[in-house]
C-alpha positions as CSV (number, residue, x, y, z in Angstrom):
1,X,-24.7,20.3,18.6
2,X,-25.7,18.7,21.7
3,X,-27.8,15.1,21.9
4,X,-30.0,14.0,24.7
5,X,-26.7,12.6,26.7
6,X,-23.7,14.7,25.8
7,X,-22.4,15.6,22.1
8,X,-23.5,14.5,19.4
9,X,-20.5,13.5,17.4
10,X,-18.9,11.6,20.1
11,X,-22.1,9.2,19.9
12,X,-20.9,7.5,16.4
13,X,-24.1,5.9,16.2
14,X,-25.3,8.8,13.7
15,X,-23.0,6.5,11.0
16,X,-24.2,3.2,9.6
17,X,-22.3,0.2,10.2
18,X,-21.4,0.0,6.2
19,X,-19.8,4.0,6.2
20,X,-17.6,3.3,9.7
21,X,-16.5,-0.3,8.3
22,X,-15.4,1.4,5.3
23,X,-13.3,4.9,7.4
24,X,-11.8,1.8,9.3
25,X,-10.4,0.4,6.0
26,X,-9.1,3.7,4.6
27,X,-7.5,4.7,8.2
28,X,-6.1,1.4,8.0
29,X,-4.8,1.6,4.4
30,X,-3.3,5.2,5.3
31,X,-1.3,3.7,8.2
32,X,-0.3,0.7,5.9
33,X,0.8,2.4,2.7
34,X,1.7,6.0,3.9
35,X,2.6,4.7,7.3
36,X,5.1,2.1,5.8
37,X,6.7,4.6,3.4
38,X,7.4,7.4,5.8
39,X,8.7,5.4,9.0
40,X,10.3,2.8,6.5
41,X,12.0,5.4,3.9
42,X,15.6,5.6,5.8
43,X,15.4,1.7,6.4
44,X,14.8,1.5,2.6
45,X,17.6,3.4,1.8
46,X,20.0,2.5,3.4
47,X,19.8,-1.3,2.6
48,X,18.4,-0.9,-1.0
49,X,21.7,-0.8,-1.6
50,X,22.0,-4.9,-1.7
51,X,18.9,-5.6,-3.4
52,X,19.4,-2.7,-6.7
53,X,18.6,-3.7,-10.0
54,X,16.9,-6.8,-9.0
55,X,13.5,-8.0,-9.3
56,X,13.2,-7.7,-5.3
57,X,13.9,-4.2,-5.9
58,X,10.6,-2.7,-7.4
59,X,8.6,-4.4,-4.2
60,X,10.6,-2.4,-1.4
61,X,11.4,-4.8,1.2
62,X,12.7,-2.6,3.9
63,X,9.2,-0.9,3.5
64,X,7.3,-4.3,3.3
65,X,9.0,-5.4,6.5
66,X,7.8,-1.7,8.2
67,X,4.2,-2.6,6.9
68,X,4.2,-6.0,8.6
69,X,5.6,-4.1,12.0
70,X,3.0,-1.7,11.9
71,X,0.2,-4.6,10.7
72,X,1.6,-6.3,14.0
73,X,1.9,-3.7,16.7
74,X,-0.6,-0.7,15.4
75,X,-3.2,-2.6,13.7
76,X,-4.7,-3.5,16.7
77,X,-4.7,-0.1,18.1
78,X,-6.4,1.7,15.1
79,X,-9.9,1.9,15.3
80,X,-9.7,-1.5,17.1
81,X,-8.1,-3.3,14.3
82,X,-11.5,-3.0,12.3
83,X,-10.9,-3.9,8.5
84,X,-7.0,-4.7,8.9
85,X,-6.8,-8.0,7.4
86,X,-8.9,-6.4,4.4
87,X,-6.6,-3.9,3.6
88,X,-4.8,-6.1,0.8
89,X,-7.6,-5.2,-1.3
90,X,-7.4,-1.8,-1.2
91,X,-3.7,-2.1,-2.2
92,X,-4.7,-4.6,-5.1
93,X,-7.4,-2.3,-6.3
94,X,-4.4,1.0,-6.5
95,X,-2.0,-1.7,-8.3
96,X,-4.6,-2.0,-10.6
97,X,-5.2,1.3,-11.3
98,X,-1.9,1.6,-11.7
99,X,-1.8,-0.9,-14.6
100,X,-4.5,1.0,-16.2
101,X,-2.8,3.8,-16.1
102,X,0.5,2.7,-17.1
103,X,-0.7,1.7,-20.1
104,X,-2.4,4.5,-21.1
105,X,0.4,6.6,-21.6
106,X,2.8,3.5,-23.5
107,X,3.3,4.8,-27.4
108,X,5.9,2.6,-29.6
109,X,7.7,5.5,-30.8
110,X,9.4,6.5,-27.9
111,X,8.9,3.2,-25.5
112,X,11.6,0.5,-24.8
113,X,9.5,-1.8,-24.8
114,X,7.3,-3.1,-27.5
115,X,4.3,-3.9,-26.1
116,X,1.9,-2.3,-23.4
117,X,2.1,-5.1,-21.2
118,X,6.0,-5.2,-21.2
119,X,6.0,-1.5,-20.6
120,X,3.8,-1.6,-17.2
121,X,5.5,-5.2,-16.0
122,X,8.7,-3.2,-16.5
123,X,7.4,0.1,-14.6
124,X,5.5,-1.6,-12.1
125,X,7.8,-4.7,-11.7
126,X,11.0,-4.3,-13.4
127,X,14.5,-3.6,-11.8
128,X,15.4,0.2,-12.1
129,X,17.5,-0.7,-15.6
130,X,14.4,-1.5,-17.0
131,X,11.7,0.6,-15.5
132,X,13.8,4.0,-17.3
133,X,10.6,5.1,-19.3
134,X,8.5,6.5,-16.0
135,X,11.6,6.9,-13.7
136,X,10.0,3.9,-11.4
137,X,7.5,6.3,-10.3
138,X,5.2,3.3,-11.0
139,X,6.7,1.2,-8.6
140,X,6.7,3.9,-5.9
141,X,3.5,5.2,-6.5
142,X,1.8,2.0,-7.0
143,X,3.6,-1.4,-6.8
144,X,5.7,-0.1,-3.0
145,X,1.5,0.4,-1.7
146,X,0.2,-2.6,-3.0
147,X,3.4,-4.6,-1.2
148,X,2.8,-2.9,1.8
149,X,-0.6,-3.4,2.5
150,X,-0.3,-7.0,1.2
151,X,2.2,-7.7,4.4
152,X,0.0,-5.2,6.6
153,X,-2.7,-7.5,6.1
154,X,-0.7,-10.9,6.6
155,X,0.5,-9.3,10.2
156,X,-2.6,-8.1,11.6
157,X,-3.9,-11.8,10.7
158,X,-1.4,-13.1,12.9
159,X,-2.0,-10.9,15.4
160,X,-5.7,-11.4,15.3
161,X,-4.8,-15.4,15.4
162,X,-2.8,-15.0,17.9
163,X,-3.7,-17.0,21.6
């Protein structure tokens, strides 16, 4: 399809403000969460070493660390850093999903722990001894995101901030 001055897709102005706002935040999400996962996975592994079994373990910090690199040095570069300090929330709203749905599943006949909430606070933000009833899949699928984006967003502030 061809506009008045050239193709019509490579205009963007066919898209309200509200619908490219919101692609910028899940582009931005996608190179915080999946971004951070994939580049920092060997980083992660090879240092989660000193940090297993702890508290610090279930938030990832090799990964957290590739998130704020990426919030520093991409953010900018992805659709103009549009929506990058905002991408906490999109990370807060999956962790939150993810307590929903950690719940659901809790039963105290075969659970650990004896409540709902002490089943998801161990999934989601125990140490792997106590996370054993979901494997930590919680705390990949949901807690290692949320972290990410969290320390996506606090870079590309600073690099917004920056002189």
């Amino acid at each position: 399809m061809l506009g008045k001055d050239g193709p019509w897709l490579a205009e963007r102005e066919y898209l309200p403000q509200w619908m490219r706002s919101l692609i910028s935040l899940a582009v931005q999400y996608l190179v915080a969460a999946a971004g951070g996962m994939i580049v920092g996975f060997l980083p992660e592994a090879l240092l989660s070493r000193a940090y297993y079994n702890t508290y610090l373990e279930p938030y990832s910090p090799a990964i957290a660390l590739t998130a704020f690199l990426l919030g520093y040095f991409v953010s900018p570069r992805v659709r103009k850093g549009q929506a990058a300090t905002f991408v906490w929330a999109v990370g807060l709203l999956w962790l939150m999903y993810g307590m929903y749905d950690s719940v659901g599943y809790w039963s105290a006949s075969w659970s650990p722990e004896k409540t709902r909430l002490g089943y998801m606070l161990a999934n989601l933000f125990g140490p792997t001894a106590e996370c054993g009833g979901s494997e930590c899949a919680g705390e990949l699928l949901f807690t290692t995101p949320f972290t990410a984006s969290v320390t996506y967003s606090i870079a590309a502030y600073i690099r917004k901030r920056r002189p």
